[in-house]
C-alpha positions as CSV (number, residue, x, y, z in Angstrom):
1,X,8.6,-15.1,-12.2
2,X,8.7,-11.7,-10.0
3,X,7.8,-13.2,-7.3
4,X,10.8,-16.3,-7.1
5,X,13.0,-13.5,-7.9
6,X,11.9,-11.3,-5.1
7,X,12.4,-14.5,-2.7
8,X,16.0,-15.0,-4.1
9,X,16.8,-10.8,-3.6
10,X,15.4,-11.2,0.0
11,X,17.5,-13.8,1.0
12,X,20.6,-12.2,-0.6
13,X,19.2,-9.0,1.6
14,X,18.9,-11.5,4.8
15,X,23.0,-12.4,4.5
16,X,24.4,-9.2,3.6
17,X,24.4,-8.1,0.1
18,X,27.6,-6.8,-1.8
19,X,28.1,-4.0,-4.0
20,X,28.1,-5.3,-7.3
21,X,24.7,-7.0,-6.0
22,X,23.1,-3.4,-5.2
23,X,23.5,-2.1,-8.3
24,X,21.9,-5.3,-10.2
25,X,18.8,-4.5,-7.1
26,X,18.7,-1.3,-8.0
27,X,18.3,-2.0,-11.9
28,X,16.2,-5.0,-11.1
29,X,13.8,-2.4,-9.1
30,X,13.9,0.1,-11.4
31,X,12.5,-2.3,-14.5
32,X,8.7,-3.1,-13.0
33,X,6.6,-1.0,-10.3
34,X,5.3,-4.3,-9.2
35,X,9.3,-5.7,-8.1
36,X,9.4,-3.4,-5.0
37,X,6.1,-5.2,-3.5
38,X,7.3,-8.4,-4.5
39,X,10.2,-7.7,-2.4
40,X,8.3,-6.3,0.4
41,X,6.3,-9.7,0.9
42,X,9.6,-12.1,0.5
43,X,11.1,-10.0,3.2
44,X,7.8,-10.2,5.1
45,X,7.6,-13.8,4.8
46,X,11.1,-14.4,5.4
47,X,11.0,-12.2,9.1
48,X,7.4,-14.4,9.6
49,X,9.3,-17.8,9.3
50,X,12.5,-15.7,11.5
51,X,9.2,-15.0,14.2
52,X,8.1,-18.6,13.7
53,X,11.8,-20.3,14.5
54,X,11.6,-18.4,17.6
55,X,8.2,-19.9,18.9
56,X,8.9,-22.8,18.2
57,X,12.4,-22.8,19.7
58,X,11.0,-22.7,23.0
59,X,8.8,-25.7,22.5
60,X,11.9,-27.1,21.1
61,X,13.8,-26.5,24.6
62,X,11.0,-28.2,26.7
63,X,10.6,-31.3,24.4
64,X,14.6,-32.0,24.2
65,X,15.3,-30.8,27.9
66,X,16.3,-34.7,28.6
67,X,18.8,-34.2,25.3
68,X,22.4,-33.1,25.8
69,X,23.3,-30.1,23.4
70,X,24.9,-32.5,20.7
71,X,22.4,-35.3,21.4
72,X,19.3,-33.3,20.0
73,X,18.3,-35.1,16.8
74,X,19.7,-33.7,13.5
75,X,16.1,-32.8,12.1
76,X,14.9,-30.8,15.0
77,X,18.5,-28.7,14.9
78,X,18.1,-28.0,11.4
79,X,14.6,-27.6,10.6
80,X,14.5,-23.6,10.7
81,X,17.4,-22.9,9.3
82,X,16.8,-24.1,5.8
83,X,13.6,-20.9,6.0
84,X,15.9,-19.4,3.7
85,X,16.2,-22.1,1.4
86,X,12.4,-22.9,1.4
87,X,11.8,-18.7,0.2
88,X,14.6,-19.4,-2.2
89,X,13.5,-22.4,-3.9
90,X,9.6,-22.1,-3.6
91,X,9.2,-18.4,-4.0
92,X,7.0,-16.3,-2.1
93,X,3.7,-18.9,-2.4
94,X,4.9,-21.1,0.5
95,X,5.8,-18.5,2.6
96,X,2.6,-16.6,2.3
97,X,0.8,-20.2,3.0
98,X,2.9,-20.1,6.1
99,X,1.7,-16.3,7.2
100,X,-1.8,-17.2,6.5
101,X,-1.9,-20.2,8.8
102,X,0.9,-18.1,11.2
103,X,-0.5,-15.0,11.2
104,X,-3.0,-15.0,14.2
105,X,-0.7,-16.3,16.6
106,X,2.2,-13.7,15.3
107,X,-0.2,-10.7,15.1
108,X,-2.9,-9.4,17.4
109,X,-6.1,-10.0,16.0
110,X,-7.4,-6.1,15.5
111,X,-4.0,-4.1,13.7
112,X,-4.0,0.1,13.6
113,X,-1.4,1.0,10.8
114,X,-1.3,4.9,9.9
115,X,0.6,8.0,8.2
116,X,1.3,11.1,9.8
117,X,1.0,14.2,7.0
118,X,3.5,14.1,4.5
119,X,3.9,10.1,5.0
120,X,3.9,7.5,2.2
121,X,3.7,3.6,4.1
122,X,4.2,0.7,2.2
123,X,3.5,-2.5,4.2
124,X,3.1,-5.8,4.2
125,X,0.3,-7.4,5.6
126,X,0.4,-11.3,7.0
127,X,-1.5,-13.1,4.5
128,X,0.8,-11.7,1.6
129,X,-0.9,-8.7,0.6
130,X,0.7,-5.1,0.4
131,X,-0.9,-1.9,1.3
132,X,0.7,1.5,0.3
133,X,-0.8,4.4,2.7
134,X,-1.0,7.6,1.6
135,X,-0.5,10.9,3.7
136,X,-2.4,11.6,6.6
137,X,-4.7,8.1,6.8
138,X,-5.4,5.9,9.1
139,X,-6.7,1.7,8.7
140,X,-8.0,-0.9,10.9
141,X,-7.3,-4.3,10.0
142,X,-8.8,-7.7,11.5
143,X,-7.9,-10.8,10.4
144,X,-9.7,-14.0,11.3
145,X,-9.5,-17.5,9.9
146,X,-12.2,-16.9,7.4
147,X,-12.4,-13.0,6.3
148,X,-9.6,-10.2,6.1
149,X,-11.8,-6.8,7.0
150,X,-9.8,-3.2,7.0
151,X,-11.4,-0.2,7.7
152,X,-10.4,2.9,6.0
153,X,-10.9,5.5,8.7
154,X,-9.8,8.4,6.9
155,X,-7.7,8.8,3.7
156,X,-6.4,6.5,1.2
157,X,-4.8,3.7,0.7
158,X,-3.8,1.1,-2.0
159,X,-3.9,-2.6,-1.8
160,X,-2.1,-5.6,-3.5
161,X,-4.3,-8.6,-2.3
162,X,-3.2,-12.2,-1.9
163,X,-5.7,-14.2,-3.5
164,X,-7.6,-16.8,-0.9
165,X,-11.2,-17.4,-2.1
166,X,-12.0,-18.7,1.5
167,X,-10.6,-15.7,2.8
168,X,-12.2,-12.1,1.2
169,X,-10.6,-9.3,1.7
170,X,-12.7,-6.6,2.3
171,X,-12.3,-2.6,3.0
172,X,-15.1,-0.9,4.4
173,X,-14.5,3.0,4.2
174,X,-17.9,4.7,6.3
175,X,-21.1,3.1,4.1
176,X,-19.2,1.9,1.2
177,X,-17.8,-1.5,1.6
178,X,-14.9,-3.2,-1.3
179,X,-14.6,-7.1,-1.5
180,X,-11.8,-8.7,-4.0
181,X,-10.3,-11.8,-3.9
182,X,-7.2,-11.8,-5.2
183,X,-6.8,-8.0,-7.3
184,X,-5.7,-4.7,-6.6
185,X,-7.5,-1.5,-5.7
186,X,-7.2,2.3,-4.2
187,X,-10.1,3.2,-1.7
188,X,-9.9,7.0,-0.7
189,X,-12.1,8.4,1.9
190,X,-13.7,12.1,0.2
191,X,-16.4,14.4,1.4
192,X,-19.8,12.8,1.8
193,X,-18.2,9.9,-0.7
194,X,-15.3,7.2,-1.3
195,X,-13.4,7.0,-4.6
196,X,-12.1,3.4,-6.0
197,X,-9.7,2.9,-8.8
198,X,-9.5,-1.0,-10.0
199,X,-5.6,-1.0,-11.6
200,X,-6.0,-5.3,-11.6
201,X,-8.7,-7.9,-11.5
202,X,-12.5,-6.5,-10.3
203,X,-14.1,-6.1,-7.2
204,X,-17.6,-6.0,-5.7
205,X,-18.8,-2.4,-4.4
206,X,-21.5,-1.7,-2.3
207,X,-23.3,1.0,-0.4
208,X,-25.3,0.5,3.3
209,X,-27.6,2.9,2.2
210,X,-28.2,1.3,-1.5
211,X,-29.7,-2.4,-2.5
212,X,-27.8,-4.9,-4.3
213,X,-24.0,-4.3,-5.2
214,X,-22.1,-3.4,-8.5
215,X,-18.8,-5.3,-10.1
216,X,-16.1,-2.5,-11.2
217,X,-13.5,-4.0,-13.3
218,X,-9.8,-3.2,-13.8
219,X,-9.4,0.4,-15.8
220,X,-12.8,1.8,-14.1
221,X,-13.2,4.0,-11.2
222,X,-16.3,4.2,-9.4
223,X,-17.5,6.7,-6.8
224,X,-20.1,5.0,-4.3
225,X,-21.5,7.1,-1.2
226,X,-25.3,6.7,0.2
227,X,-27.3,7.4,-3.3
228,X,-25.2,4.2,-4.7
229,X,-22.5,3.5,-6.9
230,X,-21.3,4.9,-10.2
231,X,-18.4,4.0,-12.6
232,X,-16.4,5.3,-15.2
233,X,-14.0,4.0,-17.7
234,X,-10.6,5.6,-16.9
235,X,-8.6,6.8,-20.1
236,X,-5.4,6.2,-21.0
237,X,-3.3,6.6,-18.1
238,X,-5.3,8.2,-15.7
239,X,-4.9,5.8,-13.1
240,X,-1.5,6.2,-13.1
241,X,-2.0,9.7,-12.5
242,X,-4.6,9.1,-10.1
243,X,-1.9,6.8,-7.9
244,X,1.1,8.7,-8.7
245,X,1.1,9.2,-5.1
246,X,2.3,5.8,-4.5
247,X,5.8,7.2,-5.6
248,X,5.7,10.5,-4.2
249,X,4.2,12.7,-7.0
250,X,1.2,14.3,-7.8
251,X,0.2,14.9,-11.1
252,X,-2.7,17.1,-12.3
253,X,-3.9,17.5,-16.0
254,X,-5.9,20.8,-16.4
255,X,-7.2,20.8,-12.5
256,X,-8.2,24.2,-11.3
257,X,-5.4,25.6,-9.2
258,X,-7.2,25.8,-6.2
259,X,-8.3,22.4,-6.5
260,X,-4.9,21.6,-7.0
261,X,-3.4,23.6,-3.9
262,X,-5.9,21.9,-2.0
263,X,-4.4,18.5,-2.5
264,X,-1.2,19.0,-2.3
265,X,-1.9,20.8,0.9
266,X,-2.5,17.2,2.0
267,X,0.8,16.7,2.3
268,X,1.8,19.6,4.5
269,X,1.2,21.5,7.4
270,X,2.5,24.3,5.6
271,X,-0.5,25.5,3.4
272,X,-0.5,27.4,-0.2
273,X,-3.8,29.4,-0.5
274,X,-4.7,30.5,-4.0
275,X,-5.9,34.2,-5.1
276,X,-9.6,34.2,-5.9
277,X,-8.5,35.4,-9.2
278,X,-6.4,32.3,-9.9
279,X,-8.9,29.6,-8.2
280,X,-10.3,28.0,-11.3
281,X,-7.0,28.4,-13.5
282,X,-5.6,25.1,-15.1
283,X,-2.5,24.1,-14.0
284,X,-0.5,21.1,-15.5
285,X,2.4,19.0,-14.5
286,X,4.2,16.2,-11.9
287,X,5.1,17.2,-9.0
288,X,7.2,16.0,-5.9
289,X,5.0,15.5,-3.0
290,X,8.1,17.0,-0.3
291,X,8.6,20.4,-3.1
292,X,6.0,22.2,-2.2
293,X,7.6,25.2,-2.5
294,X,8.5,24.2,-6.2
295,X,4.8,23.6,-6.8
296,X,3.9,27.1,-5.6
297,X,6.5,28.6,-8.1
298,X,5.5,26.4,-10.8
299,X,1.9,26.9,-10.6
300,X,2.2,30.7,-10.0
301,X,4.4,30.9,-13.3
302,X,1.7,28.5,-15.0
303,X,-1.1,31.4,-14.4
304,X,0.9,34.1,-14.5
305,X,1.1,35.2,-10.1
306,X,3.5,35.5,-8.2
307,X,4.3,33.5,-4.5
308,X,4.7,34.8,-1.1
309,X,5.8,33.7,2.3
310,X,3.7,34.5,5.2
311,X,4.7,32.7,8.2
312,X,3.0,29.1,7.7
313,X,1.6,30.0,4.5
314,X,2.2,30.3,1.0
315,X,0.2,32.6,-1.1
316,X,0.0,32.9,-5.0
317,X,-1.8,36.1,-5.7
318,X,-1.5,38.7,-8.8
């Protein structure tokens, strides 16, 4: 199982790992997409039970204060540190049990996690789910004892959710809410709209300004805003493409150039502006989300311009 393999990497990671062991990580890593947020939560949930040893440590003081040092009973000295055998041996599902119940005294009750422009976050959240933040966005999560709520103030982000029925987990990006369970979804705040792409499970999207709600199932997108919601199928894989930004890459498929500047301007402070001429030229390709200067070149070669420096700015003209 990923996620009892994760827990056994973490606490390999907690005592110090050795060579040999970084380049089995490494190829570990490398195999799955999914390994590197496994190992995000362990190490979460292994620096929760860390946080938890230390609350409880005072309590531990005040109820042994009559006790000499070596006169405190063996359970109460031992008892936090086998945290690392407990991630080890259960995997990542006891620990996350542990964050849920742990997770309001640990974190305040209202979070602000963001990304400054070029910026890609991953993060773990307290009841075992992952977000990944994209450039440039900003969320607001609250988590009480019966609902997880984040709102998307601007950007995008991806979540990983832990599944707890009797907690939903909910992002609310201006009118548009999304509710899943346990499943994992993009939200991205656009012009006047907000873009979801479903990569696992299905979710429940709704608009304030639209009755009744609609069900968008893993491989769909849908884009909901105030006249309601609608979804398409995604083909082949275009939603790999859409969240290639997750690893620091675009990648566009016959998007007009201009179209194409303008999001990987997102990125940047330095800005690429596009010819007229060029504007509704395909361009094709991955690129790195730091290159922008090997975009420009690339994309000036693809519809046959030329690039050039002005100060902050990049221009592609004829």
């Amino acid at each position: 199982m990923i996620d009892e393999a994760a827990s056994q990497w973490a606490a390999v990671l907690d005592r110090g790992i050795a060579p040999d062991e970084q380049v089995r990580l490494a190829a570990w890593l490398a195999q799955d997409r999914r390994h590197q947020g496994a190992l995000l939560r362990a190490r979460a949930a292994m620096s929760v039970l860390d946080r938890c040893r230390v609350l409880a440590g005072s309590a531990q003081d005040q109820a042994h204060a009559a006790y000499g040092e070596h006169d405190r009973p063996a359970q109460d000295r031992t008892s936090f540190f086998a945290r690392r055998r407990v991630l080890a041996l259960g995997g990542t599902g006891i620990a996350a049990g542990l964050i849920g119940a742990l997770s309001f005294t640990l974190w305040p009750r209202a979070t602000t996690l963001g990304t400054d422009t070029g910026e890609i976050r991953r993060v773990p959240l307290t009841d075992g789910s992952l977000a990944v933040i994209n450039s440039g966005s900003e969320l607001q999560l609250s988590f009480t004892d019966h609902r997880r709520d984040v709102q998307l103030a601007k950007g995008e982000a991806w979540f990983q959710v832990a599944k707890m029925p009797d907690r939903p987990f909910t992002v609310s990006a201006g009118p548009v809410s999304v509710q899943a369970v346990g499943t994992a979804f993009s939200v991205r705040r656009m012009n006047g709209a907000t873009e979801i792409v479903v990569t696992e499970g299905t979710v429940k999207v709704w608009s304030a300004g639209t009755p009744g709600s609609t069900y968008v199932t893993a491989g769909h997108s849908a884009l909901a805003g105030d006249s309601g919601v609608e979804v398409a199928a995604l083909d082949g894989d275009a939603a790999d493409r859409q969240l290639a930004w997750r690893d620091g890459r675009i990648v566009f498929e016959d998007m007009p150039l201009s179209q194409a500047a303008a999001e990987f301007n997102g990125y940047h402070t330095e800005k690429i502006l596009v010819d007229p001429s060029f504007a509704d030229k395909p361009v094709i390709g991955s690129f790195q989300t730091d290159d922008i200067n090997g975009f420009a070149k690339a994309t000036a070669a693809m519809v046959g311009g030329r690039v050039i420096h002005e100060n902050n700015v990049i221009r592609i003209v004829p």
